[in-house]
LUMLUMMI-784604 format. One record per residue: residue in three letters; y, x, z of N, C-alpha, C in turn. Coordinates in steps of 0.2 Angstrom, whole numbers, padded with zeros to 4 digits, always signed. Each point is the difference from the previous one (the first is absolute). Example, Ala and Ser with C-alpha at 12.3 -4.5 7.8 and 13.67 -1.06 7.14 Angstrom:
# LUMLUMMI-784604
ALA-0028+0066+0039+0006-0004+0000+0006+0004+0000;SER+0005-0002-0004+0006+0004+0001+0005-0004+0003;
# end
This chain:
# LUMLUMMI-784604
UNK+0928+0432+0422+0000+0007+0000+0000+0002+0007;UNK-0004+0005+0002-0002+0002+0007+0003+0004+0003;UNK+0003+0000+0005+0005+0004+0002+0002+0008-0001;UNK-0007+0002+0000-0001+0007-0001+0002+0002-0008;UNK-0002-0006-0005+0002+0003-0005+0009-0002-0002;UNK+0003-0002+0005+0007-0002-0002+0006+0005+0001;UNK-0001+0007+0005+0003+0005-0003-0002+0004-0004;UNK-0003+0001-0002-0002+0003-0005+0002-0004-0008;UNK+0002-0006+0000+0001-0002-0003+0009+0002-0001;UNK+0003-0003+0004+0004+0002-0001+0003+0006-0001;UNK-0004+0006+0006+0002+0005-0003+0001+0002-0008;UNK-0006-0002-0003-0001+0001-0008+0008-0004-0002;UNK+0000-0005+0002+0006-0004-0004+0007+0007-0001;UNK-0001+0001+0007+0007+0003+0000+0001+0006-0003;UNK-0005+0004-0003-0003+0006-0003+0002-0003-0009;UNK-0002-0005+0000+0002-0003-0008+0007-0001-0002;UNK+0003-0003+0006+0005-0002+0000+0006+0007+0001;UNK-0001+0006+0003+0003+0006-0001-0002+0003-0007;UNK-0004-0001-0002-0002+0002-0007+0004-0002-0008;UNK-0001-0006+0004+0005-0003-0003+0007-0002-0004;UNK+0002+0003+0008+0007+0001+0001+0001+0006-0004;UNK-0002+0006+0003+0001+0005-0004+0001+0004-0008;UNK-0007-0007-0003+0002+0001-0008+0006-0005-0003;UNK+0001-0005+0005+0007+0000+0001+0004+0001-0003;UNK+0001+0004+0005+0005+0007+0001+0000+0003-0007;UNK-0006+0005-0001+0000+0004-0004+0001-0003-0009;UNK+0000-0007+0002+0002-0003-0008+0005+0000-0002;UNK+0005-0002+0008+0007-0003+0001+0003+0008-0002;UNK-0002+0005+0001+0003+0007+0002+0002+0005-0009;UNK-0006-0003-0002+0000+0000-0009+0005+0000-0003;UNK+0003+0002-0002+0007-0001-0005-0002-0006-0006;UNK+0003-0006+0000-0002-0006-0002+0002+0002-0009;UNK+0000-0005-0004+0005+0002-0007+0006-0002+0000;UNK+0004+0004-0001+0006-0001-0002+0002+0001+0007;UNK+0000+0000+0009+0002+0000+0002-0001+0009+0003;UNK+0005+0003+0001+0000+0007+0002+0000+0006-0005;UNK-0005-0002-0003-0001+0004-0008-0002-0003-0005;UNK+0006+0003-0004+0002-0005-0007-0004+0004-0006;UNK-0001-0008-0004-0005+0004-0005+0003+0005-0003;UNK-0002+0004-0006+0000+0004-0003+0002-0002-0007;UNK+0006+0002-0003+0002-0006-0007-0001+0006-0006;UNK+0000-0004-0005-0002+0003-0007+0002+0008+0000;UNK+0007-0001+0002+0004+0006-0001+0000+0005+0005;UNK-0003+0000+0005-0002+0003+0006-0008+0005-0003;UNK-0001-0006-0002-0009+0003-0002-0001+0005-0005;UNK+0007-0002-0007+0002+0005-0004-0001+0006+0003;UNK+0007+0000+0005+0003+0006+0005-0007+0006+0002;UNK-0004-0005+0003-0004+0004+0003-0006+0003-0006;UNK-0001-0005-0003-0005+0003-0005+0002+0007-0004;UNK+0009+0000-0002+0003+0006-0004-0001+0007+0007;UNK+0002-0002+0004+0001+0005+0004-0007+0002+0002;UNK-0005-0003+0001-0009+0002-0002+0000+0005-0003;UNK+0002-0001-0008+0000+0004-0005+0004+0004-0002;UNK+0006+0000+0004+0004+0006+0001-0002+0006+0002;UNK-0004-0003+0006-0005+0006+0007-0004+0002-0005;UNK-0004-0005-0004-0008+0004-0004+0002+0005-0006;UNK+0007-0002+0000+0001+0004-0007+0006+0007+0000;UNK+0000+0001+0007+0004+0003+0003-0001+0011-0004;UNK-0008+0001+0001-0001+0004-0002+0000+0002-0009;UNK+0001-0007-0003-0001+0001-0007+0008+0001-0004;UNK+0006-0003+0005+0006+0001-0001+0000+0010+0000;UNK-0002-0001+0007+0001+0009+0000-0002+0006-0006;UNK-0006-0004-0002-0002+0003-0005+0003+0000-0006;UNK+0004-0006-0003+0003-0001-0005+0006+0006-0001;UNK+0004-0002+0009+0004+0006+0000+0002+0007-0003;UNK-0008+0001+0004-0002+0008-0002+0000+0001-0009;UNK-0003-0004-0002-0002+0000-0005+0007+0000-0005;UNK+0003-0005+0001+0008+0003+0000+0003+0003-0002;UNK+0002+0003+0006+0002+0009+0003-0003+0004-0005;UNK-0005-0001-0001-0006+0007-0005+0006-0003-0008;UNK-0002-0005-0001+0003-0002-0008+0006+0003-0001;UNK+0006+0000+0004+0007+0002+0000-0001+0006-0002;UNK-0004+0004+0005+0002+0010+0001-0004-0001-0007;UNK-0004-0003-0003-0003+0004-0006+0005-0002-0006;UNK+0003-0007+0000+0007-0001-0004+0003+0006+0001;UNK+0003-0001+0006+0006+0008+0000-0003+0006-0002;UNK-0005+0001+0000-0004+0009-0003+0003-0003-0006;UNK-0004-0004-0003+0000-0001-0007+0006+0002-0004;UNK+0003-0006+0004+0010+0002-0002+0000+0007+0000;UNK+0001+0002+0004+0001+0009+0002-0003+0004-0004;UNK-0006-0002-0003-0003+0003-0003+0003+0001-0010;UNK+0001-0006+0000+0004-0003-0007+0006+0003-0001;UNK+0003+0001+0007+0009+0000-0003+0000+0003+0009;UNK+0001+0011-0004-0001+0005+0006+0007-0002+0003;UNK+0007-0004-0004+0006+0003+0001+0002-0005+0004;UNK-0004-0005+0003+0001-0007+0004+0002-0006-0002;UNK+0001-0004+0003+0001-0007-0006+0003-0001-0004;UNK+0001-0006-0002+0005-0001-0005+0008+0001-0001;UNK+0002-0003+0007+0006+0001+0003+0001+0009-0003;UNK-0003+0002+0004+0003+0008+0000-0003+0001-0007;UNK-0002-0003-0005+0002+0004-0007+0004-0002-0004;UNK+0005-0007+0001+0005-0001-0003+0006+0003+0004;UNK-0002+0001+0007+0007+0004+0001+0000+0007+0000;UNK-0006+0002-0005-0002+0007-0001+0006+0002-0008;UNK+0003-0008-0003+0003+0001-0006+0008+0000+0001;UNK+0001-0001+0009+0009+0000+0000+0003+0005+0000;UNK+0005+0000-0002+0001+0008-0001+0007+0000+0003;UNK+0001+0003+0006+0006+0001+0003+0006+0003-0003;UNK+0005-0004+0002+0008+0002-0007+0002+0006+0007;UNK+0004+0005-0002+0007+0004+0004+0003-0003+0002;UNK+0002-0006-0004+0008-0003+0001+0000-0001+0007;UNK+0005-0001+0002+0003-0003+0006+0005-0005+0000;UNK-0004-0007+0002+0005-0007+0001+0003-0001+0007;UNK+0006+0001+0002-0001-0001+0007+0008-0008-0002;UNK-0004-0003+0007+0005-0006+0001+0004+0003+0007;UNK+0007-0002-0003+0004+0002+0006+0002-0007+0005;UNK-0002+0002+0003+0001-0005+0007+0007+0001+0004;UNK+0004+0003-0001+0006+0000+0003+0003-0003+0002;UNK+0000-0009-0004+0006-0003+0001-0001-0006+0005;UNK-0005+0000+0002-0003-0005+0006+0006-0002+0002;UNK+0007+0004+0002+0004-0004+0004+0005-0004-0003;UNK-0003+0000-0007+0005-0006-0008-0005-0004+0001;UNK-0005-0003+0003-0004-0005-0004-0003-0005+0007;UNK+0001-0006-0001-0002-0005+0009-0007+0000-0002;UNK-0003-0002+0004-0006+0000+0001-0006-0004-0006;UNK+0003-0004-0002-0003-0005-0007-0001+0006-0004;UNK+0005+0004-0002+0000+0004-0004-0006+0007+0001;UNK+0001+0001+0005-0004+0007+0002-0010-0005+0002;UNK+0000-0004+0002-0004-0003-0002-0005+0001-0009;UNK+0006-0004-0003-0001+0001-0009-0001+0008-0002;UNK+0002+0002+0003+0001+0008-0003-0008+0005+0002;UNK-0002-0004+0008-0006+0001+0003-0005-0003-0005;UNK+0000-0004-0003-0005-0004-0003+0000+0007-0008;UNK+0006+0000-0003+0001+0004-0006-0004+0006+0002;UNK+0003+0003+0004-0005+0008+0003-0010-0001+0001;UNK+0001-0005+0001-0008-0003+0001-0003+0000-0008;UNK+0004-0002-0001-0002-0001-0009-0001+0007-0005;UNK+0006+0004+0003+0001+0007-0001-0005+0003+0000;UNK-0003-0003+0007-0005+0007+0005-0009-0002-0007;UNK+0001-0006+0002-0006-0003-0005-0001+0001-0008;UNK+0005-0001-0001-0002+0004-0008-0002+0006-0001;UNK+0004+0003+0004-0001+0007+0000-0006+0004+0001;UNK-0005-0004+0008-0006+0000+0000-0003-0001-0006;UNK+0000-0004-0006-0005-0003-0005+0002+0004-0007;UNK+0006+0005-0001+0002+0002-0004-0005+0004-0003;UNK+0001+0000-0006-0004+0005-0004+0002+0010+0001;UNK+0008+0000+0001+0002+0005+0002+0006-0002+0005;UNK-0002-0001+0005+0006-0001+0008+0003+0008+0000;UNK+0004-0004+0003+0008+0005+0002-0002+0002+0006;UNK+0004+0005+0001+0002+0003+0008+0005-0003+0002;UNK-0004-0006+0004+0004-0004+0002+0004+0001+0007;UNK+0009-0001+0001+0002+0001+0008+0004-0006+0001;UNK-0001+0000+0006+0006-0004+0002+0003+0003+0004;UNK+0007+0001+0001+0004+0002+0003+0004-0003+0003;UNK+0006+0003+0005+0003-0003+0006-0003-0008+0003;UNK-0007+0002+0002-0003-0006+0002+0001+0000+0008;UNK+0003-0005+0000+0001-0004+0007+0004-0007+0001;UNK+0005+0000+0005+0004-0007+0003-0005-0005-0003;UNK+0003-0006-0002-0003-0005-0001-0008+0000-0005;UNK+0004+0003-0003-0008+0000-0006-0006+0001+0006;UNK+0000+0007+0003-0006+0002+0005-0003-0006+0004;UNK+0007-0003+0003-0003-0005+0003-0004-0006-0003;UNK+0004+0000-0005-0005-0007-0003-0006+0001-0003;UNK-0001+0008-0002-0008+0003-0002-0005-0001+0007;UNK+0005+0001+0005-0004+0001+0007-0003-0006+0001;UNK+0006-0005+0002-0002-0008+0000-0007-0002-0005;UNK+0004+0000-0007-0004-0005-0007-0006+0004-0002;UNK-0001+0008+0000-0003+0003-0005-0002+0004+0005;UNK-0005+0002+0006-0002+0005+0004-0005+0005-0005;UNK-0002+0001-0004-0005+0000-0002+0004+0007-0006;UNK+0007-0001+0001+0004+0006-0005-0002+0007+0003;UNK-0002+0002+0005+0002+0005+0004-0009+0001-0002;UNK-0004-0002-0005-0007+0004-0003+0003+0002-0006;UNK+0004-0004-0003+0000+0001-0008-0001+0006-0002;UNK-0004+0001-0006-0002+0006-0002+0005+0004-0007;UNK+0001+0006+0000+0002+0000-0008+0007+0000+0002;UNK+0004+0000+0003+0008-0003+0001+0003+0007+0005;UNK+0005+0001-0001+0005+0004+0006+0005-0004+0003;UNK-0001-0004+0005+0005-0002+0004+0006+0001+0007;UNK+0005+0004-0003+0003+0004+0004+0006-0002+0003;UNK+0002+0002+0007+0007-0005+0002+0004+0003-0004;UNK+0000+0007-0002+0009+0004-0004+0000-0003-0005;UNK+0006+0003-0003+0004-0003-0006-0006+0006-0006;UNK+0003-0004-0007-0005+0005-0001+0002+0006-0002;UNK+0009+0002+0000+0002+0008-0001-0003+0002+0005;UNK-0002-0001+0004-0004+0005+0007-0005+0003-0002;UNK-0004-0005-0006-0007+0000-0002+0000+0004-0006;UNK+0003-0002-0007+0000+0004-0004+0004+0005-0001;UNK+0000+0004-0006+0006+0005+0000+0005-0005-0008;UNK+0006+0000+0003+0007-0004-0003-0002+0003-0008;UNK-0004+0004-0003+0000+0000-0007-0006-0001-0001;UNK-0002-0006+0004-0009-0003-0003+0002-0005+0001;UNK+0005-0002+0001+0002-0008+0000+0004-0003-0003;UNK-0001-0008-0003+0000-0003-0007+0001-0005+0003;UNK+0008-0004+0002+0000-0007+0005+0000-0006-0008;UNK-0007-0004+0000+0003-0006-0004+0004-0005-0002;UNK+0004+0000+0002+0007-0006-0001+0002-0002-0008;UNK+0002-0007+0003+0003-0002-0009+0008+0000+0000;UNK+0003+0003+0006+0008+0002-0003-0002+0008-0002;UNK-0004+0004-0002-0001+0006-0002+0002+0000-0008;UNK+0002+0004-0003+0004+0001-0007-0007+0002-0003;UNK-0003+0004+0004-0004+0005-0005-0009-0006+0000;UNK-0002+0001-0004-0006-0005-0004-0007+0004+0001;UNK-0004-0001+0003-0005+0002+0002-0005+0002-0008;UNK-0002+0006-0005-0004-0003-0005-0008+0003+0004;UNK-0002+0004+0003-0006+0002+0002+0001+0002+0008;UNK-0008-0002+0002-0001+0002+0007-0001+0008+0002;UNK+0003+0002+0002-0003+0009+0005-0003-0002+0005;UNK-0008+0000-0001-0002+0002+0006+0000+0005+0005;UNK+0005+0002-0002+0001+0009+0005+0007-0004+0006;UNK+0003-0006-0002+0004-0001+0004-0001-0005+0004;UNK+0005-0003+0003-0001-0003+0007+0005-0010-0001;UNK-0002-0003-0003+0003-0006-0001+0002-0006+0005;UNK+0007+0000+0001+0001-0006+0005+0002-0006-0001;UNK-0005-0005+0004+0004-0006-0004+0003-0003+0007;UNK+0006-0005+0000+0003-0002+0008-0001-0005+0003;UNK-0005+0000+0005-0003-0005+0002+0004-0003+0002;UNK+0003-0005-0003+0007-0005+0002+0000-0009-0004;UNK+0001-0003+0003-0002-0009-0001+0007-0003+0003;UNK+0005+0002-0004+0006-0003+0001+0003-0005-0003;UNK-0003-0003-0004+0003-0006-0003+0008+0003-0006;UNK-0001+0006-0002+0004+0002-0002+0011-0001+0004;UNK-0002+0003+0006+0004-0001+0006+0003+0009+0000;UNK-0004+0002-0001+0000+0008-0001+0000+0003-0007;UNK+0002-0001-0005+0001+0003-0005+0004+0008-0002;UNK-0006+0003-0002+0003+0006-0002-0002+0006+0007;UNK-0004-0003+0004+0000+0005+0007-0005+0005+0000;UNK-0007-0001-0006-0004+0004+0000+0003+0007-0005;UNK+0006-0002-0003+0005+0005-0006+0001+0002+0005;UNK+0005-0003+0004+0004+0004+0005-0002+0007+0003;UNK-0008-0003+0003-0002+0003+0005-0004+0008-0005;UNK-0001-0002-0004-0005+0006-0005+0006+0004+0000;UNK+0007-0003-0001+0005+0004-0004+0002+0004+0010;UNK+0003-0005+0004+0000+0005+0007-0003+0006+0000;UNK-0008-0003-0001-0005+0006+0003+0000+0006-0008;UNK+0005-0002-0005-0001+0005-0005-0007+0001-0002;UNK-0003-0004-0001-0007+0000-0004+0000-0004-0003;UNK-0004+0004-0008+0000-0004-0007-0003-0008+0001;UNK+0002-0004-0005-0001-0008+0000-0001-0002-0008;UNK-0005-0005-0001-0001-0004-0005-0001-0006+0003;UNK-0001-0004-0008-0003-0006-0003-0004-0002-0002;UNK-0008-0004-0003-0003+0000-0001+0003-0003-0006;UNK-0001+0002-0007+0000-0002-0008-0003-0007-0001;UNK+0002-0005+0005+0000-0006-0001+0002-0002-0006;UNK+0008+0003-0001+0004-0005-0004-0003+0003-0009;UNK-0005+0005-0001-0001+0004-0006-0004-0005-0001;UNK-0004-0004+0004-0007-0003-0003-0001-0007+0003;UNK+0005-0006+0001-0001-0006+0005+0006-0001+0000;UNK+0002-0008-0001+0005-0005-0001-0003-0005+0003;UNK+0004+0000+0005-0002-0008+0007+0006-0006+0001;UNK-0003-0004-0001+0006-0007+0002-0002-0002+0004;UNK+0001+0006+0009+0000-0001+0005+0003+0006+0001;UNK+0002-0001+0009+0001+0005+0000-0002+0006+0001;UNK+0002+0007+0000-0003+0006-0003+0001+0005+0008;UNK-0005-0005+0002+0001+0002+0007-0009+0004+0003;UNK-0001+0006+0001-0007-0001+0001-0002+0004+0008;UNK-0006-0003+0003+0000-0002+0007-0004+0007+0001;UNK-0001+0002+0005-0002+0008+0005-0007+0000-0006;UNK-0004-0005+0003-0008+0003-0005+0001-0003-0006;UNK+0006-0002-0003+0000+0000-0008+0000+0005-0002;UNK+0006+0006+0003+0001+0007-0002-0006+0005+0001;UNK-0005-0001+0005-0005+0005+0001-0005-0005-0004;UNK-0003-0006-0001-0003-0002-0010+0001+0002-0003;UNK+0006+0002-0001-0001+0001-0007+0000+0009-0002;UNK+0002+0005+0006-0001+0005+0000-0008+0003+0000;UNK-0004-0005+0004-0008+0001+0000-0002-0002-0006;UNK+0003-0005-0004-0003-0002-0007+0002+0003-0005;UNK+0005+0005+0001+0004+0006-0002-0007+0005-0003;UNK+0000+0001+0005-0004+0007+0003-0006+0001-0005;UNK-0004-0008-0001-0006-0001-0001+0001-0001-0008;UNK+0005-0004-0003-0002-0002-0007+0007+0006-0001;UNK+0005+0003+0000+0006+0004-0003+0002-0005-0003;UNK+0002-0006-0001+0004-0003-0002+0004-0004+0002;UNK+0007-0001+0003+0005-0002+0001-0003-0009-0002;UNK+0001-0001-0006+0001-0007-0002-0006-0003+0002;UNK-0006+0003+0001-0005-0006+0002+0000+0002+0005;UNK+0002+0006+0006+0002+0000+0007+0004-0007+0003;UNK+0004-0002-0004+0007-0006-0001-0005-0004+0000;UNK-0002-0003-0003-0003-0005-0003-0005-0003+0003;UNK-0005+0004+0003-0004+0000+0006+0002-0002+0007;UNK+0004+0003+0002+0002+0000+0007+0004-0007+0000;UNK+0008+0001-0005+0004-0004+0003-0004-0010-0002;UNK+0005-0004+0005-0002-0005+0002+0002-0005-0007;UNK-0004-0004-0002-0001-0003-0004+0007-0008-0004;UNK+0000+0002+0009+0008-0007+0000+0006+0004-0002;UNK+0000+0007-0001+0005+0003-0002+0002-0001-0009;UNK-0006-0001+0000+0000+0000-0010+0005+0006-0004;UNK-0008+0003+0001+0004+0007-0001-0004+0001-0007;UNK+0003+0003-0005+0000+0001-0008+0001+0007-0002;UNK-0002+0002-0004+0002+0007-0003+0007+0000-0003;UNK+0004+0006+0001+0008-0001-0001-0001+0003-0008;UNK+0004-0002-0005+0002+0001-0006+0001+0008+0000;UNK+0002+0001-0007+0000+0009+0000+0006+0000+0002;UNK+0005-0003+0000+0004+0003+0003+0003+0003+0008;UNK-0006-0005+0001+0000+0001+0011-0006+0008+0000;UNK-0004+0000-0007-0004+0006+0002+0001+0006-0003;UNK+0007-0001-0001+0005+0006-0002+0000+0003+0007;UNK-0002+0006-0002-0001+0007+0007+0009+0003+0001;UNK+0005-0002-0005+0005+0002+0001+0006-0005+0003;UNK-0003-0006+0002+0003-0004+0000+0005+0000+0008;UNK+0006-0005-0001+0003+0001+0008-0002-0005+0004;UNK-0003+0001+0007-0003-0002+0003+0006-0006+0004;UNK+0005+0000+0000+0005-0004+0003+0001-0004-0006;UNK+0000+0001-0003+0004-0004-0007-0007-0005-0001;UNK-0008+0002-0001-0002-0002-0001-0003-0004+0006;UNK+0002+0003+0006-0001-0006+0007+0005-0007-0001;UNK+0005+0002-0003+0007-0007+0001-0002-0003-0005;UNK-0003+0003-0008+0001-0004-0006-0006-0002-0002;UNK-0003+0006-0003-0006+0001-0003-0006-0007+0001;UNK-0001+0004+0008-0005-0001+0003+0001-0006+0006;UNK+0005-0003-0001+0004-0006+0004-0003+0000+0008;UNK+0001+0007+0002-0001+0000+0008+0007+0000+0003;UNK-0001-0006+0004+0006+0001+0005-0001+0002+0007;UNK+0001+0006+0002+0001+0006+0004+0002-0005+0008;UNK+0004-0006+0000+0001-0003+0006-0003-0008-0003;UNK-0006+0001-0001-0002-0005-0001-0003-0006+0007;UNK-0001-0005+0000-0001-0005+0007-0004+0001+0003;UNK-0002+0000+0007-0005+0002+0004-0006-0007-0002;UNK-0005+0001-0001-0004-0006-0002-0006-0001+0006;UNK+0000-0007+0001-0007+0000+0007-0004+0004-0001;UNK+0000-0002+0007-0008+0006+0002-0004-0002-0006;UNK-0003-0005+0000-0006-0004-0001-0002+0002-0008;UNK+0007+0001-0004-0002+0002-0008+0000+0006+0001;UNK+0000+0004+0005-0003+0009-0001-0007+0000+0002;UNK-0002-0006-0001-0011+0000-0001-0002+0004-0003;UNK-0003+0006-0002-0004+0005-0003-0004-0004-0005;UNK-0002+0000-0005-0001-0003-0005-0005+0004-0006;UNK-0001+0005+0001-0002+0004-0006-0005-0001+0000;UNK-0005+0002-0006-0007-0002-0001-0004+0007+0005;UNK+0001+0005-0001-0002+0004+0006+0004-0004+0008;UNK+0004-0002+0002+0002-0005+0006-0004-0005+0000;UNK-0003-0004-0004-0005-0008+0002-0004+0003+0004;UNK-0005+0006-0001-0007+0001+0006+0005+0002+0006;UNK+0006+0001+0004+0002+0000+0005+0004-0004+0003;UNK+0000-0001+0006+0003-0003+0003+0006-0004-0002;UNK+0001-0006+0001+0003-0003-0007+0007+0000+0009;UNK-0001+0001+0005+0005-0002+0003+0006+0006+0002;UNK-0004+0005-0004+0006+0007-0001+0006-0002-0004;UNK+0002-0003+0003+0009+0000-0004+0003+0005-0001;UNK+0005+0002-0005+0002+0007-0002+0009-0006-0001;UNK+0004+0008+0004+0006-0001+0000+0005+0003-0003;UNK+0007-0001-0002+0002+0006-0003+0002+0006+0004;UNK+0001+0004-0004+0000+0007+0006+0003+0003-0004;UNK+0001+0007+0003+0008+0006-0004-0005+0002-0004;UNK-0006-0002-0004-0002+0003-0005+0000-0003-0006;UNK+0005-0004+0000+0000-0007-0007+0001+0007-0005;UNK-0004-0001-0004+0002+0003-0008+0003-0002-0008;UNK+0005+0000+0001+0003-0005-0006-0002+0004-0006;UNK+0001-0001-0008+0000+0002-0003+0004-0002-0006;
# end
């Protein structure tokens, strides 16, 4: 090779050899497989495919929507159209018929009762407030001298008392509220036998869960305040081989179920609790002249100091009680009713 062509030569070499090098580089610079970016797996490819057709179908969602929205409001015309007087709801409560009467639970005795008991008593009032709601003919319902303990454990366990509807809940006693000859205090040391409800008057029952600790207090207190007192006509229509003790929302049951059928005996029957084994008393207990102490000691084999029995068997039991809260336990209170 002749001189003249030997740089030329190697210029060319070293032109190749940078050319070379360079695609190199740019093979080496590649992201190889599996190193730097990782494949793409079944469930990734899913991912992205759904969400593709999530983007393409984006505008047919909206569509559907609308379309929707239009069905509903021509439902609701229709409805409105069918029934001027609004739904269902408001035409069964189009058939309640509001009673006069007035039930008030007296709350006064918070400072007899520990806190288990005002507790059970909160539970009974809740039971109260709910029937009452769902009544065919609800009462004018009041609670009276509300406060101390009970308030607080409504405040605590039950925030939601401070909407209730239908109810009068007021801290005075209730002679503050009513006038003293519209008042009818419920008690079973009372003499005189209940046969009909006035709904022109004002009915108290005493919100009290003393394990019969306090006997005779809610007599006491009717007689103090010199206002008339009864009994409910338990003993004219019911023989129980338990005891003859009946708890805050036994006494307002059976007065709402009063209201609705006018009959004492299936008012009984209905309401009270099933473990009591209660029966229809002979004609002799439905003798209307009958003495009410004679037939409390002999007759009707209720014993007036009979034994404080566990919480646990004052479970609510009635067939109207099974759709409720089966953890309402009912306790005895100043409003046992012998007969």
């Amino acid at each position: 090779m002749s001189s003249e062509m030997l740089p030329a030569f190697i210029e060319t070499s070293n032109v190749d050899k940078k050319q070379g090098i360079n695609e190199h580089q740019e093979e080496s610079q590649k992201p190889r497989l599996g190193e730097g970016c990782e494949p793409i797996s079944k469930r990734q490819m899913k991912k992205l495919i759904k969400q593709k057709q999530w983007e393409e179908q984006r505008e047919l969602r909206k569509q559907k929507r609308k379309e929707k929205r239009k069905r509903k409001k021509l439902e609701r015309q229709c409805q409105m159209e069918s029934n001027s007087d609004g739904n269902d709801r408001k035409r069964v409560r189009r058939d309640v018929v509001h009673s006069t009467l007035r039930l008030i639970i007296d709350c006064s005795f918070d400072d007899l009762m520990v806190l288990k008991d005002i507790k059970k008593l909160h539970k009974q009032i809740q039971r109260c407030y709910a029937e009452n709601r769902r009544a065919l003919h609800p009462v004018q319902f009041y609670l009276t001298s509300h406060g101390g303990q009970l308030k607080k454990n409504m405040d605590e366990n039950d925030k939601g008392w401070v909407n209730w509807k239908d109810i009068h809940i007021k801290p005075e006693h209730y002679s503050e509220l009513i006038k003293k000859e519209d008042l009818i205090y419920l008690t079973s040391d009372s003499p005189n036998i209940l046969k009909e409800l006035d709904e022109s008057k004002a009915y108290v029952i005493g919100g009290l869960v003393d394990h019969n600790h306090h006997k005779g207090l809610t007599y006491k207190q009717a007689s103090d305040y010199g206002i008339n007192h009864a009994q409910l006509p338990l003993g004219n229509f019911v023989k129980m081989n338990s005891r003859k003790v009946l708890a805050v929302n036994h006494v307002f049951e059976i007065i709402l179920e009063y209201l609705e059928t006018r009959d004492w005996q299936e008012a009984f029957f209905t309401i009270l609790p099933q473990r009591k084994g209660a029966v229809p008393t002979d004609k002799t207990c439905e003798s209307a002249s009958y003495d009410p102490q004679s037939v409390r000691m002999e007759e009707c084999g209720l014993d007036s100091d009979s034994s404080e029995e566990e919480d646990s068997r004052n479970e609510l039991d009635s067939p109207r009680e099974e759709k409720q809260d089966k953890e309402n336990h009912t306790e005895s209170t100043g409003n046992s009713l012998p007969h």
